[in-house]
C-alpha positions as CSV (number, residue, x, y, z in Angstrom):
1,X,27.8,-60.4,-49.2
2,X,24.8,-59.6,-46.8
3,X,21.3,-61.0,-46.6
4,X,18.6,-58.3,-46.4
5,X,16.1,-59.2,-44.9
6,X,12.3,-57.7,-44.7
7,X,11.1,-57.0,-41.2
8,X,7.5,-55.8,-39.9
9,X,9.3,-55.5,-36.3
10,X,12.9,-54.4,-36.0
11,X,12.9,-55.0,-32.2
12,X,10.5,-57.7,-32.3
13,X,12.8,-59.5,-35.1
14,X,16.2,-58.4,-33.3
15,X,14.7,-60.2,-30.3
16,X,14.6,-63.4,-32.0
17,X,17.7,-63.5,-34.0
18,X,19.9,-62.3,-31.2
19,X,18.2,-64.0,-28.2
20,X,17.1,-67.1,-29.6
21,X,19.6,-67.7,-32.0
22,X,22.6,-65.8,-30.6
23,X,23.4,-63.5,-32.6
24,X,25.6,-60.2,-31.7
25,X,24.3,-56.7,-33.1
26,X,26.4,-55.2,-35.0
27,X,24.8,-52.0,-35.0
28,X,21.3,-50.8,-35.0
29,X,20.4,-47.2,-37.1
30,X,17.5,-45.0,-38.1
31,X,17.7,-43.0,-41.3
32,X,15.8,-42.0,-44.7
33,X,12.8,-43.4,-43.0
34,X,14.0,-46.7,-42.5
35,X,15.2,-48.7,-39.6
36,X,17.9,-51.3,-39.8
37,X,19.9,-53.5,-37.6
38,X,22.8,-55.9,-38.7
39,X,23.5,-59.4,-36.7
40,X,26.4,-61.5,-36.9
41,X,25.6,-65.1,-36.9
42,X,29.1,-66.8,-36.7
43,X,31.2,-66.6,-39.8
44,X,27.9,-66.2,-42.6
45,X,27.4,-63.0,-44.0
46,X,25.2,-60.1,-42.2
47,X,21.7,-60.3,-41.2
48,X,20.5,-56.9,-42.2
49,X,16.9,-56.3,-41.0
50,X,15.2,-53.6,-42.6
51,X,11.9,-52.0,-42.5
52,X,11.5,-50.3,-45.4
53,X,12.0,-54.4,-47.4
54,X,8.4,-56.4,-47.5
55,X,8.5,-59.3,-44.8
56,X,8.9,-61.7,-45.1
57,X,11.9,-61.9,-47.6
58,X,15.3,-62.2,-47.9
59,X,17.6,-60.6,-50.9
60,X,21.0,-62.2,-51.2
61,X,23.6,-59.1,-52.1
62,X,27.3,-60.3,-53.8
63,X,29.8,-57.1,-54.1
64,X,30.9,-56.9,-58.1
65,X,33.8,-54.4,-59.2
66,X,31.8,-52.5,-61.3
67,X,28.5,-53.1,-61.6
68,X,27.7,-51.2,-65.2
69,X,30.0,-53.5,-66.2
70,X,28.3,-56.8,-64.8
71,X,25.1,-56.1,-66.3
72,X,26.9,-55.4,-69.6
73,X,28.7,-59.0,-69.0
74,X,25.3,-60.2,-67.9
75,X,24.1,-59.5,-71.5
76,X,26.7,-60.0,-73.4
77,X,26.0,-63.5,-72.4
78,X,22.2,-63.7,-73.4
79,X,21.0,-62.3,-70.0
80,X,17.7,-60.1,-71.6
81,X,15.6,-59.4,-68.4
82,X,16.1,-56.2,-66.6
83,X,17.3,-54.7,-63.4
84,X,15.7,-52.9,-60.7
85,X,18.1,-50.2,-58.8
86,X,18.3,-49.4,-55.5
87,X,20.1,-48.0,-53.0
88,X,21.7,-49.6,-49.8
89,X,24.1,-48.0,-47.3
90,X,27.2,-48.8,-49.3
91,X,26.2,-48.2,-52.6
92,X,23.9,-48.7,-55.9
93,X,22.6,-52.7,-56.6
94,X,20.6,-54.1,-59.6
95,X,17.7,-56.6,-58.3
96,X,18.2,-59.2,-60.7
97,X,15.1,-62.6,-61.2
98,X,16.1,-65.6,-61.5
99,X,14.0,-68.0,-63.8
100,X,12.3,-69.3,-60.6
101,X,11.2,-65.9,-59.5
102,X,14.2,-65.5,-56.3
103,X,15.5,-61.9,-56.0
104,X,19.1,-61.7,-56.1
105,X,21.1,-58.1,-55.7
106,X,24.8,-57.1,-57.3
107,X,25.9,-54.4,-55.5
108,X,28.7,-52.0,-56.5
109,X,30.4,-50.7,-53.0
110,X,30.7,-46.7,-53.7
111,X,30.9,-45.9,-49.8
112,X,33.1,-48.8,-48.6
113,X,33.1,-49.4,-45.1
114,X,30.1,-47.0,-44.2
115,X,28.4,-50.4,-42.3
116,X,31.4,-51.0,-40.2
117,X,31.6,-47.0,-39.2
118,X,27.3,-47.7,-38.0
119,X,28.9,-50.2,-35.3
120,X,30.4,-46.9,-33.5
């Protein structure tokens, strides 16, 4: 799990979550168009601030097995809104809503351990 989060200023942000709050950067990488930067802060899951997400927000991401399968589950069980794909470093996610309106992201890892190779 990782939090994506939407940032207008990746130095400006990084500045802030690793100064102030003391957080240790990861990595930092350029790509696609985008900038991102992970933080560690302590044993949570990954700050990953992105450019290319509206700030502010924050999408919450859980790893599924399979995630065809998940949204299949997800219907089978009465779930009858739809899914917006995208792309992150380590594979395909389905933006899910919940009844509230909160973004929440399944993501199926297809490229396993391609963030821990950007901390090089």
């Amino acid at each position: 799990m990782y939090l994506y989060v939407g940032s207008s200023d990746i130095g400006r942000d990084l500045g802030f979550y690793r100064d102030r709050l003391g957080g240790e950067l990861i990595w930092r990488s350029e790509g696609f168009g985008a900038e991102v930067a992970a933080v560690r802060l302590g044993d949570g899951p990954l700050v990953l601030l992105a450019d290319h997400r509206p700030a502010p927000s924050a999408l919450p991401i859980w790893a599924v097995e399979d995630l065809d399968d998940e949204l299949a589950r997800l219907r089978a069980a009465g779930w009858e809104e739809g899914a917006r794909r995208v792309e992150v470093p380590d594979g395909p996610c389905a933006v899910l809503v919940d009844p509230s309106g909160n973004e929440v992201a399944l993501l199926e890892r297809v490229r396993p351990g391609v963030m821990e190779r950007r901390s090089g």
